[in-house]
N, CA, C and O of each residue as an XYZ file, in Angstrom:
468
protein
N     186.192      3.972     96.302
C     186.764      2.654     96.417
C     187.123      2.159     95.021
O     186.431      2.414     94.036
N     188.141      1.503     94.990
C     188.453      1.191     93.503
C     188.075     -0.560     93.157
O     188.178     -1.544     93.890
N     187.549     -0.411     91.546
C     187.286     -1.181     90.956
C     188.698     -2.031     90.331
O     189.781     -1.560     89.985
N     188.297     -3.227     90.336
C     189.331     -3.963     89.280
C     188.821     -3.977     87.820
O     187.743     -4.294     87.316
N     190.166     -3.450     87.253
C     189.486     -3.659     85.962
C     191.464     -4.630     85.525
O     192.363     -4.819     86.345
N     191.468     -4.971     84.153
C     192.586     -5.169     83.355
C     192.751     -6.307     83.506
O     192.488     -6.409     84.705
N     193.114     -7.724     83.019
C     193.765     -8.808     83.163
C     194.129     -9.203     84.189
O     193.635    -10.141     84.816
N     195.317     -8.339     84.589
C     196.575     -8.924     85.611
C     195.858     -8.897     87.036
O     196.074     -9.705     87.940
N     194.687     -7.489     87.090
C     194.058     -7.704     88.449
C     193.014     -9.226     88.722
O     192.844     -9.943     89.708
N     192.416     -9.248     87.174
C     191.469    -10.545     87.343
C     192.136    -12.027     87.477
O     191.546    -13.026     87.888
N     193.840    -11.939     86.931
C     194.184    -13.067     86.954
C     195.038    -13.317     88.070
O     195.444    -14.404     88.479
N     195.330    -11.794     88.652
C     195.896    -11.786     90.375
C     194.987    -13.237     91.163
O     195.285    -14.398     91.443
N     193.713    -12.326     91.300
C     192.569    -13.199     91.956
C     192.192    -14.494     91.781
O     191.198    -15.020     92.281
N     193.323    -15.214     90.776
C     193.117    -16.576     90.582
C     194.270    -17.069     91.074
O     194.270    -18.282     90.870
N     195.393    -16.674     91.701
C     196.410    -17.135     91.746
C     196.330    -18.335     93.083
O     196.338    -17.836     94.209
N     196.278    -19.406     93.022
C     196.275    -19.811     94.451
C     197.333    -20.709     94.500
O     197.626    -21.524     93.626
N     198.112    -20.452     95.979
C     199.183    -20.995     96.365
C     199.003    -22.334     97.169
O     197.867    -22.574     97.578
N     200.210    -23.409     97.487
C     200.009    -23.924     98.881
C     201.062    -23.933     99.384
O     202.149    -23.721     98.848
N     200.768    -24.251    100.761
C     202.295    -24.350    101.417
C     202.141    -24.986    102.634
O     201.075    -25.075    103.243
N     203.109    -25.389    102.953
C     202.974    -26.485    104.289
C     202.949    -25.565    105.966
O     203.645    -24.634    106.371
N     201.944    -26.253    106.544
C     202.021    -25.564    107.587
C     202.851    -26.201    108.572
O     203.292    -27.342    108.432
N     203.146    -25.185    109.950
C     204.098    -25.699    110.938
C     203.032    -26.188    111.945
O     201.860    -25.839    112.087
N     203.744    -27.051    112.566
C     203.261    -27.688    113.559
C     202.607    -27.140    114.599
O     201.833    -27.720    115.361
N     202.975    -25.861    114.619
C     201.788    -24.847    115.636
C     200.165    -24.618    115.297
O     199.192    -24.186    115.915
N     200.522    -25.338    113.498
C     199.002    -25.035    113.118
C     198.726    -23.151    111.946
O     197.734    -22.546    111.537
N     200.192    -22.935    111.864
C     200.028    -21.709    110.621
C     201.010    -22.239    109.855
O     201.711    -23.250    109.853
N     200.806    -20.950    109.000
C     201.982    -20.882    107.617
C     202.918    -19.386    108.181
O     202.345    -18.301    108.284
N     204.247    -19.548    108.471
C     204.552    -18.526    109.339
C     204.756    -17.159    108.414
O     204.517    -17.274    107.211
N     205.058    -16.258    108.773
C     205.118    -14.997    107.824
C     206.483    -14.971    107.368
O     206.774    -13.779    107.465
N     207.410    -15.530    106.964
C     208.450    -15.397    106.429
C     208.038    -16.474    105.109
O     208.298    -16.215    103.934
N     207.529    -17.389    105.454
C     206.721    -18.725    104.192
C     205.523    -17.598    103.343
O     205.366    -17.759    102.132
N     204.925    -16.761    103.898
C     203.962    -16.110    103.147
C     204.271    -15.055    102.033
O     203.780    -14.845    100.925
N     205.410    -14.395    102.852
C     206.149    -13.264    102.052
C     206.791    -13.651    100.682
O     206.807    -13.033     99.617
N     207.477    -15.233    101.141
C     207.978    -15.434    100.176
C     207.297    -15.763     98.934
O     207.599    -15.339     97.819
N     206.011    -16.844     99.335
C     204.785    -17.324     98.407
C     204.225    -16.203     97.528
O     203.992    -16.270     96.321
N     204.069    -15.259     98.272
C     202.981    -13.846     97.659
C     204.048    -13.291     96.528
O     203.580    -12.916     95.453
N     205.415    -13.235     96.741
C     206.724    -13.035     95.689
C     206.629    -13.822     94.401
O     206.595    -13.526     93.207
N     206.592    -15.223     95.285
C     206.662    -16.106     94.113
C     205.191    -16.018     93.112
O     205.292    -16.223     91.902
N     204.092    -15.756     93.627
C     202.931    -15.906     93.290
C     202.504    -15.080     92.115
O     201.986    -15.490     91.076
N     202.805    -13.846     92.448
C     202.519    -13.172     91.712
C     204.023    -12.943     90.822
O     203.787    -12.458     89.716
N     205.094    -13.121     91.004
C     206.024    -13.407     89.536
C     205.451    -13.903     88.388
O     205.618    -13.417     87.270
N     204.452    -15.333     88.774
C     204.144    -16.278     87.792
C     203.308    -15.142     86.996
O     203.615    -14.981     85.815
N     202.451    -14.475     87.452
C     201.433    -13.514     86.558
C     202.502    -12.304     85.801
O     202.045    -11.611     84.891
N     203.829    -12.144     86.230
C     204.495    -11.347     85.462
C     204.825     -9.593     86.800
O     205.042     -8.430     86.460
N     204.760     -9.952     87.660
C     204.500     -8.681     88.617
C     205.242     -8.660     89.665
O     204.974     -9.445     90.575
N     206.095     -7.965     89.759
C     207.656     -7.879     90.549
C     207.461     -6.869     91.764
O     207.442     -5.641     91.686
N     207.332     -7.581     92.795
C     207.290     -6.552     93.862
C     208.837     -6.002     94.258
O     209.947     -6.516     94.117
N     208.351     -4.618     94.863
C     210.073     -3.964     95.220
C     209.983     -4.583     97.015
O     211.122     -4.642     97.479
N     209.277     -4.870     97.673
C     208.803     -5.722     99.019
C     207.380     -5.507     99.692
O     206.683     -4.501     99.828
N     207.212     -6.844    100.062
C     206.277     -7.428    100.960
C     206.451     -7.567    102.317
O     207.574     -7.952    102.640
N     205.512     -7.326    103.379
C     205.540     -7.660    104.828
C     204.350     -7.743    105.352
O     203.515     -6.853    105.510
N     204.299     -9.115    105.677
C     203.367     -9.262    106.274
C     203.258     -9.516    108.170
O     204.153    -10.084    108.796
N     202.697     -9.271    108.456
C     202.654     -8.718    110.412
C     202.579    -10.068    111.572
O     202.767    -10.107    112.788
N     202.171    -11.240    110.436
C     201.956    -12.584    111.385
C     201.976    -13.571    110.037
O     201.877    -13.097    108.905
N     202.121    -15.057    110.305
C     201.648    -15.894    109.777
C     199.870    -15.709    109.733
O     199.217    -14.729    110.094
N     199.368    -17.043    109.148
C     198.020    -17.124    109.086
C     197.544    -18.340    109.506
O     198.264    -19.310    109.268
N     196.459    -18.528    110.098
C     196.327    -20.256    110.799
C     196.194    -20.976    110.051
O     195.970    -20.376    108.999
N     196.189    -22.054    109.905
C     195.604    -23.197    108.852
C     194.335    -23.821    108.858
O     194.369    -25.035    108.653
N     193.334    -23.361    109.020
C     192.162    -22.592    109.254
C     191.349    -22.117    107.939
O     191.445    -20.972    107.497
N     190.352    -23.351    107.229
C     189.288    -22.609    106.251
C     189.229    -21.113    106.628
O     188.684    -20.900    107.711
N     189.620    -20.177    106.042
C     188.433    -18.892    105.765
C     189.639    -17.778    106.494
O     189.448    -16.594    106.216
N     190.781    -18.073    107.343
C     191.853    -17.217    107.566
C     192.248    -16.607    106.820
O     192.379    -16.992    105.658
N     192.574    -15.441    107.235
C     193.418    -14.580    106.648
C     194.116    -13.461    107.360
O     194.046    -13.110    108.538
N     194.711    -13.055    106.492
C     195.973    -12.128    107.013
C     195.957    -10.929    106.101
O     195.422    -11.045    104.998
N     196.504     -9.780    106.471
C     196.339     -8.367    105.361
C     197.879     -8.251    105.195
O     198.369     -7.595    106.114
N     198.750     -8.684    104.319
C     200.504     -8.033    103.878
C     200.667     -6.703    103.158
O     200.006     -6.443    102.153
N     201.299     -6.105    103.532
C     202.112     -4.841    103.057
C     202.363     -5.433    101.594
O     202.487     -6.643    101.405
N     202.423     -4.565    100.664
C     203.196     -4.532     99.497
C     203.516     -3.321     98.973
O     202.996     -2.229     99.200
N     204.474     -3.624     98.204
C     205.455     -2.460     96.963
C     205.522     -2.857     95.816
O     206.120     -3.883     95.491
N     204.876     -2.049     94.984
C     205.290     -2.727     93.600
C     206.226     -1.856     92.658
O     206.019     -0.648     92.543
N     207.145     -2.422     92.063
C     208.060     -1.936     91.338
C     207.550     -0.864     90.484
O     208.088      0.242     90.548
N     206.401     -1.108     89.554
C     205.517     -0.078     89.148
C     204.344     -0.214     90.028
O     203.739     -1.090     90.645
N     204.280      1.587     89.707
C     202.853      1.738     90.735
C     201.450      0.855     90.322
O     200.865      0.042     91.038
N     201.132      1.245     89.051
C     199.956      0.491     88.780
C     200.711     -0.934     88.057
O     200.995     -1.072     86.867
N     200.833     -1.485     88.684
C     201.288     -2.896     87.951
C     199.883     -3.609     87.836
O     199.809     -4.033     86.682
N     198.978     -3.857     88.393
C     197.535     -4.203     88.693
C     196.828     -3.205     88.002
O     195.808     -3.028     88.669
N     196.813     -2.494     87.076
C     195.679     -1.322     86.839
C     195.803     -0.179     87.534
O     195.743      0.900     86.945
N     195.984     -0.255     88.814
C     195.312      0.754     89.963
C     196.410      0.740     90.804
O     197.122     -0.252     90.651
N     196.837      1.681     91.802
C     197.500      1.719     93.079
C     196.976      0.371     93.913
O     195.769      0.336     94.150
N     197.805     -0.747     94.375
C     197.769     -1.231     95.036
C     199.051     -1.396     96.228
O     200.262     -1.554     96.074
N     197.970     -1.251     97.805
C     199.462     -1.255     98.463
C     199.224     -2.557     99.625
O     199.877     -2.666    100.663
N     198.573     -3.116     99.356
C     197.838     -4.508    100.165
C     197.939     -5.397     99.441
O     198.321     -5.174     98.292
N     197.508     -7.238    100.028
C     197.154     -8.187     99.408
C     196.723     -8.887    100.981
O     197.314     -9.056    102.047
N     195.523     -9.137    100.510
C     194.865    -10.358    101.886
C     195.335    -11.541    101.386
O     195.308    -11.690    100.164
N     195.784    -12.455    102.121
C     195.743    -13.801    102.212
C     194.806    -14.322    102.438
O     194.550    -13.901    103.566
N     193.492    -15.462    101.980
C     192.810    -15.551    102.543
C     193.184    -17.492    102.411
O     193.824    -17.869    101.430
N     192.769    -18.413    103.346
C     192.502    -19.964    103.151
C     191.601    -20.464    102.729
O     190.455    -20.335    103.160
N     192.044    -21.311    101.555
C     190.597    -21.656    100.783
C     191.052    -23.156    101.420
O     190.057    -23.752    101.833
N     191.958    -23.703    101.553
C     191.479    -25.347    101.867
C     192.659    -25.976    102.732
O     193.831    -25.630    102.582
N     192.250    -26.900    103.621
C     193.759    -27.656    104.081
C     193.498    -28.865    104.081
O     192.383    -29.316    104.343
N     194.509    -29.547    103.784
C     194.440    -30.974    103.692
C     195.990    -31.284    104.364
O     197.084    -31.110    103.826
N     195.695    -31.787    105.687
C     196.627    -32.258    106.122
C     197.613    -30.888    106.748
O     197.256    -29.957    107.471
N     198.974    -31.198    106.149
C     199.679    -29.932    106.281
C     200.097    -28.892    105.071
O     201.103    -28.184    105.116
N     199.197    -28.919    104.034
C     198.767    -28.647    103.246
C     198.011    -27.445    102.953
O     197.032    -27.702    102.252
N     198.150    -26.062    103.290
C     197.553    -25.411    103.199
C     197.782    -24.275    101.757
O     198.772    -23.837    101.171
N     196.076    -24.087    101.580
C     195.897    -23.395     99.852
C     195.035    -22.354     99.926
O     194.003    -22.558    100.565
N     195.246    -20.950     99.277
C     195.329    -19.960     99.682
C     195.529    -19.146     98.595
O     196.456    -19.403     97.827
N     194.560    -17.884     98.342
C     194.097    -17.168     97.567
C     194.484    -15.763     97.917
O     194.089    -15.247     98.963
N     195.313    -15.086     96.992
C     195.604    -13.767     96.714
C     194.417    -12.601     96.937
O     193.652    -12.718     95.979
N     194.057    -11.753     97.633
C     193.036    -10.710     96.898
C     194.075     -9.263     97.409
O     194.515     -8.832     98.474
N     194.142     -8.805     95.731
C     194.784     -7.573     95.871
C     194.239     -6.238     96.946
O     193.964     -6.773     98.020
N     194.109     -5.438     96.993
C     193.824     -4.154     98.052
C     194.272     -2.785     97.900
O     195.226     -2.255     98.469
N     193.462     -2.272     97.057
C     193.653     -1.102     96.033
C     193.886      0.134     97.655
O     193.302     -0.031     98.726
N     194.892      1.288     97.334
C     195.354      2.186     98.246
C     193.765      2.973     98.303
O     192.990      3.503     97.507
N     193.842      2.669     99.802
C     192.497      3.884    100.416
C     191.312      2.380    100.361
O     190.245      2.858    100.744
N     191.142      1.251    100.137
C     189.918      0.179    100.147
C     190.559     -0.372    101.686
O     191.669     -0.839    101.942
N     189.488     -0.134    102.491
C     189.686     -0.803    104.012
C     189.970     -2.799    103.779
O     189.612     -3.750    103.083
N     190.892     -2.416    104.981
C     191.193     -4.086    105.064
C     190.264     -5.209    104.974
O     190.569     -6.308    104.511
N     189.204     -4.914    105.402
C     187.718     -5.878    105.770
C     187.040     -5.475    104.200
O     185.939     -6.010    104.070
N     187.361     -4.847    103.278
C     186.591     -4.981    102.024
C     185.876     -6.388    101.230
O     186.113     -7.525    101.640
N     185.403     -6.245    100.607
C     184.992     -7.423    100.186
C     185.780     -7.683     98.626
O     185.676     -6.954     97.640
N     186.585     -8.951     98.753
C     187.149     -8.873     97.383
C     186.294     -8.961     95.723
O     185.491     -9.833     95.392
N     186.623     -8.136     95.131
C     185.872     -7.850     93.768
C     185.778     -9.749     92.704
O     186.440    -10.768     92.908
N     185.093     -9.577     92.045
C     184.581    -11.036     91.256
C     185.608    -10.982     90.251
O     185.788     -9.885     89.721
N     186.324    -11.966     89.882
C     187.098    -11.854     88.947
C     186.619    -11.532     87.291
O     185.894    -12.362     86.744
N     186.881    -10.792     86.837
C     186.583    -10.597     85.654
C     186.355    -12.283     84.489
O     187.117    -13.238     84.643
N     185.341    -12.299     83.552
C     185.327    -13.740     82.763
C     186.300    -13.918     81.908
O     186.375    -14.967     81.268
């Protein structure tokens, strides 16, 4: 199972987004794809594409597992071909939401690594 090591993976794991949810009560998967793009640009890291399989509810503690491609392979340190979405908070329609990368071959249900200090 792979370790995070390098900057960009520890400062991946800080990245948190928000975005407004729809009235069904998620953030739909075309709003996520785009966020996880935008998200990780800011850290400097250009995906070649993302897909993710559903929105995510707006819902403390949800999450979702997205496909990714990265332009370089180790752009993160390591092969990564995942990113969980997970919900850290909602306020209103307001939903905020934390990156954890997903190194190739680490099962979906892993536990995300501590960010480096």
């Amino acid at each position: 199972m792979g370790s995070w090591s390098g900057r960009r993976a520890a400062g991946l794991l800080a990245v948190v987004l928000t975005l407004a949810a729809c009235s069904r009560g998620e953030v739909p998967a075309g709003d996520l794809q785009q966020s996880v793009r935008d998200g990780l640009a800011t850290e400097g890291v250009e995906l070649r594409s993302v897909t993710c399989p559903s929105g995510v509810a707006s819902q403390l503690g949800a999450s979702v597992v997205c496909q990714v491609e990265f332009w370089e392979e180790n752009a993160l340190g390591e092969p990564v071909d995942r990113v969980r979405i997970v919900v850290t908070s909602v306020e209103g329609d307001q939903v905020r939401y934390r990156l954890e990368p997903l190194a190739v071959g680490v099962a979906d249900d892993a536990e995300a690594p501590s960010p480096a200090p």
